[in-house]
C-alpha positions, 0 to 999 in steps of 0.5 A: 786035667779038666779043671788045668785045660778050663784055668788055661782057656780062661788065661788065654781068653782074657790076656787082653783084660786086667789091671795095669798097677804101677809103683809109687817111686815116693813109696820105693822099698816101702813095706805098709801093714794095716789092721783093724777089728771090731767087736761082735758089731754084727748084732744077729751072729754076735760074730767079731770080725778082723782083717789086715791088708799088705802094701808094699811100694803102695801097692796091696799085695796081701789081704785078708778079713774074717769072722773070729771064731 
C-alpha cells in the first residue's frame, strides 16, 4: 500500500510533464521491427550483446537490449 500511495502522489505530481508523441499519418497502420548484435565486442567481459526496438505508425513502442548469456 506504501509503494501504490508513492506511484499515485508521483502521477499526480508530475501530470503537467512528459512527452507529447504524435503518429506519422505516412506511416498509418504500419508495423516496424528492428534488431541488431554484436559478438562479444565488449573485450573485458567478452559478453555479447543483442537488442530489438518495435514501432508501430513510427512511434517506438517496444524495446529492449541485453547481454546474452
Amino acid at each position: 500500500m506504501k509503494e501504490l500511495k508513492r506511484v499515485v502522489k508521483y502521477v499526480i505530481e508530475t501530470k503537467e510533464k512528459g512527452l507529447k508523441m504524435v503518429p506519422n499519418n505516412s506511416k498509418m497502420w504500419e508495423l516496424m521491427a528492428l534488431s541488431d548484435s554484436d559478438f562479444a565486442a565488449d573485450k573485458v567481459k567478452r559478453v555479447s550483446v543483442s537488442g530489438y526496438v518495435i514501432y508501430f505508425m513510427g512511434i517506438p513502442v517496444a524495446w529492449r537490449s541485453g547481454g546474452q548469456k
